[in-house]
C-alpha positions in Angstrom: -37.5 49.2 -25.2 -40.5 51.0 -24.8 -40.0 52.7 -28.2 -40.1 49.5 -30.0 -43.6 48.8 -28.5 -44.6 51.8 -29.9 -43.7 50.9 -33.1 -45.1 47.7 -33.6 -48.7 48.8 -32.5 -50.0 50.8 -35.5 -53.0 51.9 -33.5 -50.6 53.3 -30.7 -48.5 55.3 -33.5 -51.6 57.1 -34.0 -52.9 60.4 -32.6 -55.8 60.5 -30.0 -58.2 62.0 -32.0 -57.2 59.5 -35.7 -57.7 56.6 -32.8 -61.0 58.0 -31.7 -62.1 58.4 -35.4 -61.0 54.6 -36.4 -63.5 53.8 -33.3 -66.5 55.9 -34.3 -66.1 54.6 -37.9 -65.7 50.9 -37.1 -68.6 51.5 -34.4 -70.9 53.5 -37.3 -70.2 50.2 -39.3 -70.8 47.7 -36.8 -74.0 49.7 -36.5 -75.2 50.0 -40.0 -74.3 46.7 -41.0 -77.0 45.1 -37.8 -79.5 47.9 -39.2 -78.7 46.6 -42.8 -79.9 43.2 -41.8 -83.0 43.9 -39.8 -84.8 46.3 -41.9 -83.8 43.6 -44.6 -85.5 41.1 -42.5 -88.5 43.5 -42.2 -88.9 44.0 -45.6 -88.2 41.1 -47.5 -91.6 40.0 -49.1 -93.6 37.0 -46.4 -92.9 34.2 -47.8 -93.8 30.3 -46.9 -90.8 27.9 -47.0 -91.5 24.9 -48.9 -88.7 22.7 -48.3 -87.9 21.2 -45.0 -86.8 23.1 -42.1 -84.5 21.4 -41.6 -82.9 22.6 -44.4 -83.8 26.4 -44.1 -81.7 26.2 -41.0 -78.9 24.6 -42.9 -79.1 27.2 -45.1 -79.1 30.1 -43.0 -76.3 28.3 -40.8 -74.4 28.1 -43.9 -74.6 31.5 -45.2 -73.9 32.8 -41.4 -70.4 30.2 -41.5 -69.3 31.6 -44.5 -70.0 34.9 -43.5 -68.2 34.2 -40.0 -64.6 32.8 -42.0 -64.6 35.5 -44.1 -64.8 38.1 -41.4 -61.9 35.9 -39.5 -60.0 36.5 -42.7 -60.4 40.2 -42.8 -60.0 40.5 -39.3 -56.2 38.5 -39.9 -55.4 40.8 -42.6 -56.7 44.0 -41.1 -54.3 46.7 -39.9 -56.3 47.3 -36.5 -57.8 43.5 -35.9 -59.2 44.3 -32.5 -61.5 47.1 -34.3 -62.4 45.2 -37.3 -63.2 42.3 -34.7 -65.4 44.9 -33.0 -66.9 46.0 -36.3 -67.5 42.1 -37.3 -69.5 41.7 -34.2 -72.2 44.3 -35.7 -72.7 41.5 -39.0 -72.2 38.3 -37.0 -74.4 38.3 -34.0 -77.6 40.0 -35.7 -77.3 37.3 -38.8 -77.2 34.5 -36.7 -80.3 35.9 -34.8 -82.2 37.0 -37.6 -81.4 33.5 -39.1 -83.5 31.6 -36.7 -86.1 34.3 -36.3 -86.6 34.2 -40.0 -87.2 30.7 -39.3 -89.5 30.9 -36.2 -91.6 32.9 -38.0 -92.0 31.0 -41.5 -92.4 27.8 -39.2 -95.5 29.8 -37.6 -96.7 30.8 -41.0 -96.8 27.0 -41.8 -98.2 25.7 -39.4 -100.3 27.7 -36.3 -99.6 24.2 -34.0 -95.8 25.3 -34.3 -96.1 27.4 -30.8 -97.7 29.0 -28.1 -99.5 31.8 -29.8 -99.0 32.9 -33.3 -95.9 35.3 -34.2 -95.3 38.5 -36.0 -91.5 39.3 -37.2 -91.3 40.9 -33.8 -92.6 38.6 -31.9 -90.2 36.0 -33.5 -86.9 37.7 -33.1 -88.1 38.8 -29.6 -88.4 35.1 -28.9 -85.5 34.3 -30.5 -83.7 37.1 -28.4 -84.3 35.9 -25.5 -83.5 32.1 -25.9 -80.2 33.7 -26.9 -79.5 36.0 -23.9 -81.2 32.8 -21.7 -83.8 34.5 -20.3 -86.6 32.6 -21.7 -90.0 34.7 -20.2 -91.6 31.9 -21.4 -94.9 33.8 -22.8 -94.1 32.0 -26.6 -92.6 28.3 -26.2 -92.4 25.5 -29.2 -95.3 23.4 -29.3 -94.2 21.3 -32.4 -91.4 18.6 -32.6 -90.2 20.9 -35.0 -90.1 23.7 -33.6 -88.5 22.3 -30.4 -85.8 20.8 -32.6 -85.0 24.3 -34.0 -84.8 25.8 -30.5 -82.7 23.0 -29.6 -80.3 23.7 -32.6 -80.3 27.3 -31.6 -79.7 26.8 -28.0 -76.7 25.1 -28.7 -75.2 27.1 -31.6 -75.6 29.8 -29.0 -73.5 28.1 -26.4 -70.7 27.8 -29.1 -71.5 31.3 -30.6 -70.9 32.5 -27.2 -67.8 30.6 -26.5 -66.0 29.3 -29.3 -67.1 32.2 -31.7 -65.6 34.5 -29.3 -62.6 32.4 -28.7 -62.3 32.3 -32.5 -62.3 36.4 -33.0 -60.3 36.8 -30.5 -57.6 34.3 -32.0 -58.2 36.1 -35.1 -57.2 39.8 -33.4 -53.8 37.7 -32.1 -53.0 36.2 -35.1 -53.6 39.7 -37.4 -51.7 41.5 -34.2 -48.8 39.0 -34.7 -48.8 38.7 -38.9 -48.5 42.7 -38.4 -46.1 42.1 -35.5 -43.9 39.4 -38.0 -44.0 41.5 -41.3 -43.3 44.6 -39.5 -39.9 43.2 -38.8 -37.2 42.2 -41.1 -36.1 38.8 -39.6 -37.0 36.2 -42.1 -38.9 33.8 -40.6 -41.7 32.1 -42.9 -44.9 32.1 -41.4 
């Protein structure tokens, strides 16, 4: 019994030091992928938003969606889904916070009324930080109905980031651990 465990746990087939490498990779690429994004949101050229903002979070909310099934997707297929799940988690929690910093700070640009004091890119995803971890210092607060619409839109899309989004990876490691688990077999049951 405890030899067909074994066998239908790639990861476990594996030697001690191949596992400890398939860590430190997926780690290094969690890692370079959230360094990716904030130098990228460092260097891309200041610019103001002319549309709504309104719509700039749409957008960004968008691109962060697709970017979240997509990682679901490789996490299903992936031969080790809890370490891709890991890895994903280096893309998917920096974009969504770089998302709405992008936007606190091009909201600031537009308008100096938009909060408390004005707001450098650091400033912006510090505030945006910590609405996100709920500590809230409260040195920078919205002062616009804008702005305080944005926060609200963030505060709840981190509620469900926190919950569902986790709830969601982590159904996507079962269901790649069980594919694997299903194929791995010969009984021929369709999926």
């Amino acid at each position: 019994l405890r030899g067909a465990n074994m066998t239908s746990d790639p990861y476990q087939e594996l030697s001690p030091a191949k596992r400890r490498r398939l860590i430190y990779r997926g780690v290094l690429r969690g890692l370079l992928s959230a360094t990716v994004l904030v130098v990228l949101y460092y260097l891309l050229p200041d610019q103001s938003w002319n549309g709504d903002v309104a719509l700039r979070v749409l957008a960004g909310l968008l691109v962060f969606a697709g970017i979240t099934v997509w990682q679901v997707r490789a996490i299903t297929g992936s031969r080790y889904p809890a370490l891709k799940a890991a890895e994903a988690l280096g893309l998917i929690f920096p974009l969504y916070l770089l998302v709405f910093a992008s936007t606190y700070y091009v909201m600031e640009r537009a308008s100096a009324a938009s909060f408390t004091q004005p707001l450098t890119k650091t400033d912006a995803l510090y505030f945006t930080v910590t609405v996100f971890s709920t500590v809230g210092f409260g040195d920078i607060s919205p002062e616009s109905t804008a702005a305080r619409v944005v926060l609200i839109v963030q505060m709840l899309g981190d509620i469900a980031l926190l919950g569902a989004g986790a709830r969601i990876l982590l159904g996507a490691v079962r269901r790649g651990q069980q594919r694997r688990t299903d194929t791995g077999h010969e009984a021929s049951q369709g999926e």
